[in-house]
NUGU-167554 format. One record per atom (N, C-alpha, C): x, y, z; residue in three letters. Coordinates in steps of 0.001 Angstrom, whole numbers, padded with zeros to 6 digits, always signed. Atoms other than C-alpha are relative to their C-alpha. Layout:
BEGIN
XYZALA;...
# end
This chain:
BEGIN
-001146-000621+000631UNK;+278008+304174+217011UNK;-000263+000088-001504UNK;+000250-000504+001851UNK;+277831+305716+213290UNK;+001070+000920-000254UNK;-001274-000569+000645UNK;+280930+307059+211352UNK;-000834+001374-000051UNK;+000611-001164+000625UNK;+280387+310712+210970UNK;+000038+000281-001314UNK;-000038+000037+001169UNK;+281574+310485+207340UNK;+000075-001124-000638UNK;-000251+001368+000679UNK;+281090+307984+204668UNK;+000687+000862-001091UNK;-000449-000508+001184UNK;+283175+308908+201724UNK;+000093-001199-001453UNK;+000129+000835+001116UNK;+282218+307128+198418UNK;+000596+000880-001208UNK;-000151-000504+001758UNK;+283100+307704+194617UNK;+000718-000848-000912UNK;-000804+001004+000908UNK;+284922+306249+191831UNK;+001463+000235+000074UNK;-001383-000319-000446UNK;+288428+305041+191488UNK;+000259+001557-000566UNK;-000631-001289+000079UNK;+290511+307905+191557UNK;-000714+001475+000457UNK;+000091-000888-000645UNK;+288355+309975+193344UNK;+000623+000736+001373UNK;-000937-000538-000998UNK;+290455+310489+196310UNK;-000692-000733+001126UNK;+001078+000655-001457UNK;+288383+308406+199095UNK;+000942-000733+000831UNK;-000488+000342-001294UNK;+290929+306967+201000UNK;+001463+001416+000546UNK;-000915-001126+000054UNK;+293410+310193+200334UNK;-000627+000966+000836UNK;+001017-001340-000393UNK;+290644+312755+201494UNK;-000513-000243+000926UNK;+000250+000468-000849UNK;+289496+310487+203768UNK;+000793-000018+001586UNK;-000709-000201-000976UNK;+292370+309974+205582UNK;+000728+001400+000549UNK;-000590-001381-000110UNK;+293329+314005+205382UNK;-000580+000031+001212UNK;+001032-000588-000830UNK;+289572+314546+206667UNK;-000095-000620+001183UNK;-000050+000812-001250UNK;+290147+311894+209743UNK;+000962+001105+000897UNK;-001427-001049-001143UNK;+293755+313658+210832UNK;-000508+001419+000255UNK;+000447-001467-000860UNK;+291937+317371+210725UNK;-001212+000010+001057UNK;+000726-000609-001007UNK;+289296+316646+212943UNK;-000048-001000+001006UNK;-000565+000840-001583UNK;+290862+314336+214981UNK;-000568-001775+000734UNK;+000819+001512+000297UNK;+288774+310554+214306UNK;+001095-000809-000616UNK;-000110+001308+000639UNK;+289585+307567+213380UNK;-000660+000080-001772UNK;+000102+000803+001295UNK;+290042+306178+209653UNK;-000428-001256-000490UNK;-000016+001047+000117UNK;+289012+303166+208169UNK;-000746-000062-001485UNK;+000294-000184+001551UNK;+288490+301962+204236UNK;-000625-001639+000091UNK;+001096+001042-000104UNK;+286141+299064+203849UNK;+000673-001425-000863UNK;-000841+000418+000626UNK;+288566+297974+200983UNK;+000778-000823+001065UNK;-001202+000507-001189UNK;+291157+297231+203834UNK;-000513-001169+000703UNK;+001035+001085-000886UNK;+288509+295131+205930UNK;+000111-001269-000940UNK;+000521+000857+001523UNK;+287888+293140+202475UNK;+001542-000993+000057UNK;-000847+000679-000227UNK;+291252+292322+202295UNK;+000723-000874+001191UNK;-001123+000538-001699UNK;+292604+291220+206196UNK;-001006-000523-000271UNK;+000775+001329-000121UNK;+289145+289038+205882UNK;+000582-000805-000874UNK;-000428+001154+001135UNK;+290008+287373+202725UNK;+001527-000530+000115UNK;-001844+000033+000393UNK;+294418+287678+203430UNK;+000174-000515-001282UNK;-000883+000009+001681UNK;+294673+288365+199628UNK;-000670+001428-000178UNK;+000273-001452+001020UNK;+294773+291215+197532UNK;-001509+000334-000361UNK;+001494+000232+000671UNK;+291343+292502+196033UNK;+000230-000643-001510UNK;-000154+000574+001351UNK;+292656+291827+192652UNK;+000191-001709+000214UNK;-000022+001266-000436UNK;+293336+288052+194202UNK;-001382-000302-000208UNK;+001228+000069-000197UNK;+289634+287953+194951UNK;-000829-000015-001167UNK;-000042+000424+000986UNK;+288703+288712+191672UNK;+000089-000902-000948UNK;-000524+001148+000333UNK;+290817+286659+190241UNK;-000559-001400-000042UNK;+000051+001307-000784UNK;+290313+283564+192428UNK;-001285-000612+000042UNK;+001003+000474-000559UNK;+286900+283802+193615UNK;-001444+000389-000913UNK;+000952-000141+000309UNK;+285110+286185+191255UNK;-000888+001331+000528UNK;+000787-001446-000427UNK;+283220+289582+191306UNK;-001063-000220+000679UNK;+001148+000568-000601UNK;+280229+288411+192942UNK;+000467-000471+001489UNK;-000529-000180-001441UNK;+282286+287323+196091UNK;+000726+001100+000720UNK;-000439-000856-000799UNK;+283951+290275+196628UNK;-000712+000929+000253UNK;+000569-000793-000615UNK;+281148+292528+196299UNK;-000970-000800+001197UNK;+000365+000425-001039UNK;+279686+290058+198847UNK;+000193+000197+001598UNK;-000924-000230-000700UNK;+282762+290230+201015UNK;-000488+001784+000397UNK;+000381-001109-000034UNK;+282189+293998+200477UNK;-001356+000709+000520UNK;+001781-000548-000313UNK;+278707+294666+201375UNK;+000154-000580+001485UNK;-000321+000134-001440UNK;+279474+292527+204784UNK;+000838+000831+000959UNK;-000639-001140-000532UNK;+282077+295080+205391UNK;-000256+000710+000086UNK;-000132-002037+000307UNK;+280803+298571+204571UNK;-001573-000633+001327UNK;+001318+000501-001207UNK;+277274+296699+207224UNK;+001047+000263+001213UNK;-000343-000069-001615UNK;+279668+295949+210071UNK;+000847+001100+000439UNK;-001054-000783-000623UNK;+281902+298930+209878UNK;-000936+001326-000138UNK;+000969-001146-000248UNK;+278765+301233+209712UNK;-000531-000291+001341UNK;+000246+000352-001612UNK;+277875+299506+213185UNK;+000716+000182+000748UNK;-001051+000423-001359UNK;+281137+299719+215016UNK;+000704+001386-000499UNK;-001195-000769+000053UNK;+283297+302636+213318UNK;-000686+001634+000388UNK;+000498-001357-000204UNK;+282513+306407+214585UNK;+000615+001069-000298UNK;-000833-001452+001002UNK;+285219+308510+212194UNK;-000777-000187-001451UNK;+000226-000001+001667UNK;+285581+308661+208457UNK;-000081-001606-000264UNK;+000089+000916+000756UNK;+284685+305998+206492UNK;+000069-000374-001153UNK;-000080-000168+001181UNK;+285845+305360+203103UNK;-000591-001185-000672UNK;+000487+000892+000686UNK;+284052+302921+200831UNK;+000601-000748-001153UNK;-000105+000155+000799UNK;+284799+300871+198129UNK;-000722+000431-001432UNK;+000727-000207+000711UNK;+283855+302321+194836UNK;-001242-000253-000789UNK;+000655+000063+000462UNK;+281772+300008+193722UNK;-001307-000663+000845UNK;+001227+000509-001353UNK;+279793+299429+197224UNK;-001416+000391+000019UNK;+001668-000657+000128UNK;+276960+301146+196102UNK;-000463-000594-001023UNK;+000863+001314+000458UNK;+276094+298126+193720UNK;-000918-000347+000691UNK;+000831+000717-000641UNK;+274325+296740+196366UNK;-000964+000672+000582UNK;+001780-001176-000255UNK;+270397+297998+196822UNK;+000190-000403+001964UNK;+000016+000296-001478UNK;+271254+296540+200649UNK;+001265+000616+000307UNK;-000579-000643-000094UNK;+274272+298705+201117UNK;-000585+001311+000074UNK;+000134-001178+000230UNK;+272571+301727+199613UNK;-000675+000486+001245UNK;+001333-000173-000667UNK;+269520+301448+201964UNK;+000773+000287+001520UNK;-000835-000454-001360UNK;+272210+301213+204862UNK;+000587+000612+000248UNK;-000668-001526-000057UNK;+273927+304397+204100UNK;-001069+000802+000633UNK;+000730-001169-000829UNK;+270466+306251+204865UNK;+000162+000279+001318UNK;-000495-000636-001169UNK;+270392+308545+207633UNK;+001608+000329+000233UNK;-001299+000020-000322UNK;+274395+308970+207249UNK;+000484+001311-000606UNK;+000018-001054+001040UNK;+276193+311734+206060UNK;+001160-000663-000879UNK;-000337+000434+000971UNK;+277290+310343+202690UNK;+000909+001220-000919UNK;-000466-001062+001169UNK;+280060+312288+200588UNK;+000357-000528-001017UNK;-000400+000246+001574UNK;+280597+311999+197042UNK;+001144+000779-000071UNK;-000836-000921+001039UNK;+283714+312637+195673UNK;-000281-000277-001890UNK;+000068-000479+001565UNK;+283014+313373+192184UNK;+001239+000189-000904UNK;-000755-000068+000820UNK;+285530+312646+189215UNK;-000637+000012-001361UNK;+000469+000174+001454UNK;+285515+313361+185726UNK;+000824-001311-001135UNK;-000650+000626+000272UNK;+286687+310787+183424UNK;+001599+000221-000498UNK;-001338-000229+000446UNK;+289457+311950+182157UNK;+000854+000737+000996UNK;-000653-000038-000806UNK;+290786+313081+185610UNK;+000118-001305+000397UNK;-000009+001666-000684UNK;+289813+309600+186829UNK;+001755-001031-000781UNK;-000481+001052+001019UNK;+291381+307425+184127UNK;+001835+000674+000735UNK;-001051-000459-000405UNK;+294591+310082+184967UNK;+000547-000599+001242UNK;-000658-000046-001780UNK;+294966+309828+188887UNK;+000180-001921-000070UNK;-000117+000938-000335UNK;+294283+305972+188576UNK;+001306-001058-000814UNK;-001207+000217+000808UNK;+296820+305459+185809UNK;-000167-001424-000545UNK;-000011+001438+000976UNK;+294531+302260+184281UNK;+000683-000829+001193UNK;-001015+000617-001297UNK;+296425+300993+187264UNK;-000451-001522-000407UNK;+000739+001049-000087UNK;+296227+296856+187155UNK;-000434-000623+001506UNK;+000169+000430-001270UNK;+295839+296633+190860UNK;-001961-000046+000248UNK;+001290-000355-000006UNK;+292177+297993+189849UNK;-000660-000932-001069UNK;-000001+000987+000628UNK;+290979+294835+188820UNK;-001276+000263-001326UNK;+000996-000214+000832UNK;+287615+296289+187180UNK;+000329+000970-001438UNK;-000859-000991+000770UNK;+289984+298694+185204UNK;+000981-000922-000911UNK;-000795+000394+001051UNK;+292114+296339+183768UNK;-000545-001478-001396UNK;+000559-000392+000914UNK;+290791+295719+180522UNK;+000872-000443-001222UNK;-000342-000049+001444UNK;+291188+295516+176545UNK;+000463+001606+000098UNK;+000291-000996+000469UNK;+289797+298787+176681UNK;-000242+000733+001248UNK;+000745-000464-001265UNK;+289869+300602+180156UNK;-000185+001249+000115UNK;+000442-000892-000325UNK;+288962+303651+179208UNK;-001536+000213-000191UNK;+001451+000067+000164UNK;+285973+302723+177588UNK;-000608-001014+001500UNK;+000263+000395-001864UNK;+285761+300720+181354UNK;-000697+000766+000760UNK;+000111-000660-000957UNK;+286029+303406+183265UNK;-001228+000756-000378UNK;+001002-000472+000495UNK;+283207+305472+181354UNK;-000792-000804+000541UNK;+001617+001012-000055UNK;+280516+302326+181342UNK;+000032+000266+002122UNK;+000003+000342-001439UNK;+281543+302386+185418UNK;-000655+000998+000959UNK;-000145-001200-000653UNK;+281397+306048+185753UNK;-001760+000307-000437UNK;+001413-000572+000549UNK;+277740+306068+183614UNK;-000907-001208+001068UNK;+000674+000926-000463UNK;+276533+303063+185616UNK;-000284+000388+001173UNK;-000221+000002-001516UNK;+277573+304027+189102UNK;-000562+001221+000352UNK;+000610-001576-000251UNK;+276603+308203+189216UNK;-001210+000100+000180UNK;+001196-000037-001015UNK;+273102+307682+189789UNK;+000197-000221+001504UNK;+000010+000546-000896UNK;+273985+305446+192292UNK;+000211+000872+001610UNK;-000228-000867-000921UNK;+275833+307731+194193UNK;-000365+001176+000535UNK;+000643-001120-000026UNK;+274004+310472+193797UNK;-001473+000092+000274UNK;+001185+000505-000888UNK;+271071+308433+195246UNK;+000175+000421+001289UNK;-000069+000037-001006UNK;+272905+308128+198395UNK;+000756+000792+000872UNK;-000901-000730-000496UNK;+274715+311036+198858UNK;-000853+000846+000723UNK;+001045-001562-000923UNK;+273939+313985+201211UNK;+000709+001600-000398UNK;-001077-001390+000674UNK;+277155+316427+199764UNK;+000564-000860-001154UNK;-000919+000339+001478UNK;+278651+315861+196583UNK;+000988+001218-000032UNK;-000348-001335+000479UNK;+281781+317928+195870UNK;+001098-000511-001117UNK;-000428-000114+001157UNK;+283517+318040+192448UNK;+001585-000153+000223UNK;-001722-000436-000496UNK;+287690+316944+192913UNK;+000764+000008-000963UNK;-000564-000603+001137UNK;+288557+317794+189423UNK;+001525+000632+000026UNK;-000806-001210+000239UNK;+290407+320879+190137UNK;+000840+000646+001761UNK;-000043-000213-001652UNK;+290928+320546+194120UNK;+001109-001126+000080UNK;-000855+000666-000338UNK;+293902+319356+195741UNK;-000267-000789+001469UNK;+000539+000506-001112UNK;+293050+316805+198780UNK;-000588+001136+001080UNK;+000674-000962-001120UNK;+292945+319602+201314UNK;-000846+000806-000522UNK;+001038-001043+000156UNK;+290863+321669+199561UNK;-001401-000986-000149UNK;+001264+000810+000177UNK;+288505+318850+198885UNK;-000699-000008+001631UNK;+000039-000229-000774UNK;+288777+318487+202551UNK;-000451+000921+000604UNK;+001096-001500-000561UNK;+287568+322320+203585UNK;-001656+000115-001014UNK;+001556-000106+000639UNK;+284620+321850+200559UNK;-000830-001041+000920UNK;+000364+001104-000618UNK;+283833+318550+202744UNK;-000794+000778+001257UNK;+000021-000515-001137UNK;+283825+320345+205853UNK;-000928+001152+000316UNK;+000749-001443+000236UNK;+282310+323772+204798UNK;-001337-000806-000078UNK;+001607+000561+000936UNK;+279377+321351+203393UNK;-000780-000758+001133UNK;+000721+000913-001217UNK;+278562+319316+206605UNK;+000594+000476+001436UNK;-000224-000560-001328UNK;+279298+321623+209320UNK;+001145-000789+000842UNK;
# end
């Protein structure tokens, strides 16, 4: 079993929004890796953080986005910053990987600095979100197979560029 979609990107790219559109139009199963992260740990991610420390949750995280690439066969949405891990990346190959693509200053918008986004909240989280957005875009653009731009696209349309792009 292998998800037909992985959907990665940074916050505020739309990955569990677009995700869950692109599940209901073609009729699969959903599931966000985030979500897993949390019902293992029963706390918040920002708890985790908090409590335990960035280093355990992308731990936590990397055990999740492994076992739910073994067992889940819809969409799959990722945590943004799951593609830290060179043993994550390597286990996306062969998948079809989508990028949603944000610009910062849509990002910073849709996510609203939010403090639930523990890597976002900050002195300075716009200069955050930049270092996250310059750090991470290789990354993703290692392991992607479609990239599409959600700037200027409203979920469903991200959804038909998704679709148009991977048959």
């Amino acid at each position: 079993m292998s998800p037909r979609w992985v959907v990665l990107g940074p916050p505020g790219a739309g990955k569990t929004t677009v995700g869950r559109l692109l599940a209901e139009r073609v009729g699969v199963a959903f599931r966000d890796t985030d979500d897993d992260v949390v019902a293992a740990a029963g706390k918040p991610i920002s708890d985790i953080f908090t409590d335990d420390g960035e280093a355990a949750f992308r731990a936590m995280e990397e055990a999740a986005v492994a076992e739910a690439l073994e067992s889940h066969d819809g969409v799959l949405a990722l945590g943004g910053g799951a593609v830290l891990s060179a043993t994550t990346r390597r286990r996306l190959a062969g998948h079809t990987v989508v990028f949603l693509g944000v610009g910062m200053a849509e990002g910073v918008r849709r996510t609203g600095l939010s403090s639930a986004r523990p890597l976002l909240a900050g002195v300075n989280p716009r200069a955050t979100f930049k270092a996250l957005l310059d750090a991470r875009l290789p990354l993703y653009r290692e392991v992607a197979t479609v990239e599409v731009a959600t700037d200027d696209l409203t979920p469903e349309q991200v959804v038909d560029a998704v679709l148009a792009a991977t048959g």
